[in-house]
C-alpha positions in Angstrom: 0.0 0.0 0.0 1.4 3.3 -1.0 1.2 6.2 2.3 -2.1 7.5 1.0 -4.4 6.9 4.2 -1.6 8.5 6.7 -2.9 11.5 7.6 -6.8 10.8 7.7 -8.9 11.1 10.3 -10.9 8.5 11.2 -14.0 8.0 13.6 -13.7 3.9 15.6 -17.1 2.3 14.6 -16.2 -1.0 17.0 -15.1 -1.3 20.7 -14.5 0.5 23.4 -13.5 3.5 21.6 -16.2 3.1 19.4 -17.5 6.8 18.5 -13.9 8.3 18.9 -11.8 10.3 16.7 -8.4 8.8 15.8 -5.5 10.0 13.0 -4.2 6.9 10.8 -0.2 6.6 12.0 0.9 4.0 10.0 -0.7 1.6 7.5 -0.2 -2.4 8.4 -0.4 -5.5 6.8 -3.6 -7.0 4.6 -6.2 -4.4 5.7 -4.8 -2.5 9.1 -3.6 0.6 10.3 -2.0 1.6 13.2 -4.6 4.6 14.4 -3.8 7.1 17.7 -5.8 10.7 18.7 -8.5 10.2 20.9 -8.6 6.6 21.1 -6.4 4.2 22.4 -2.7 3.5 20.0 -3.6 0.5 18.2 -3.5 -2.0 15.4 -7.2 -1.6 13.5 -9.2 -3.5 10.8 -10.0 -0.5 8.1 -13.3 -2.7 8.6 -13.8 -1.4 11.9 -12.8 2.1 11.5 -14.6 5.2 8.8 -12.1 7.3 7.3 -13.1 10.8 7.0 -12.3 13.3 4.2 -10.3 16.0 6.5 -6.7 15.4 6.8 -4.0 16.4 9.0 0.3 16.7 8.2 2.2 14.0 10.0 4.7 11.8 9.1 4.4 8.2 9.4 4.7 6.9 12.7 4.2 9.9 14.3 4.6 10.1 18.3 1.0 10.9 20.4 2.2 13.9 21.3 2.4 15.3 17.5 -1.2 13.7 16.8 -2.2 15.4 19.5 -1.1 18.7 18.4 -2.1 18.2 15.0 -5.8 17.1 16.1 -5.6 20.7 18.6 -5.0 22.1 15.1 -8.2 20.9 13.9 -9.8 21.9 17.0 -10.3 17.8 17.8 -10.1 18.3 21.6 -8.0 14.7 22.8 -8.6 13.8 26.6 -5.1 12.4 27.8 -5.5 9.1 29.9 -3.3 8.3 32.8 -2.2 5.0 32.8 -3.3 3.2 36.0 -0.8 3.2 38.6 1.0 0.5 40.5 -0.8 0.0 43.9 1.9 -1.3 46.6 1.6 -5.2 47.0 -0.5 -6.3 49.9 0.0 -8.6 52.6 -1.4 -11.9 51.3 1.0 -11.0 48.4 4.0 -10.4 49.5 3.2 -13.8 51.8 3.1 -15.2 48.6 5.8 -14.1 47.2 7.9 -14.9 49.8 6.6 -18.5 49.8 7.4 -18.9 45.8 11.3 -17.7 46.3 11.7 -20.2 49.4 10.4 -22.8 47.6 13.4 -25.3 46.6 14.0 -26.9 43.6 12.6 -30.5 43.0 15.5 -33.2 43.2 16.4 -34.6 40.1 15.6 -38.1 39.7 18.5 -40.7 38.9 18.2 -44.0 37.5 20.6 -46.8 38.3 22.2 -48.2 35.4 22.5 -52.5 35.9 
């Protein structure tokens, strides 16, 4: 496939960011694209996704942060997740944890040769 769908905006028609408004990044094998904006930075099936006719300038596999930029440009507002943070291990885990390194290793079995 020649770079002719980088650059177009499309709107996810399946999953959890169904209804959301992406950029196509990078264009895949068979019939995906790599698609990042307002929804998750994923591999999608051009099945799953409508391309629209606007356009924005970015080069292929651009960071978030330039889609991001380019989308302001648009004035596509893009609502920044945080990732969820590591919660400290409890007790029942690190009890567990502590069990699994004590553990030893089974004892090899030998044969006798007659």
């Amino acid at each position: 496939m020649a770079d002719k769908l980088i650059g177009k905006l499309v709107v996810k028609l399946a999953g959890r960011d169904a209804g959301q408004i992406g950029v196509i990044v990078e264009e895949l094998k068979d019939e995906y694209v790599l698609i990042d904006g307002s929804v998750r930075r994923r591999k999608c099936n051009l099945k799953h996704i409508e391309v629209l006719a606007q356009e924005v300038d970015i080069k292929k596999g651009a960071e978030h942060s330039d889609v991001v930029s380019a989308l302001a440009k648009l004035g596509v507002k893009v609502v920044d997740r945080k990732p969820k943070e590591k919660k400290a291990p409890t007790k029942k885990e690190k009890k567990k944890a502590k069990k699994v390194a004590k553990k030893k290793p089974a004892k090899k079995k030998t044969t006798k040769k007659k």
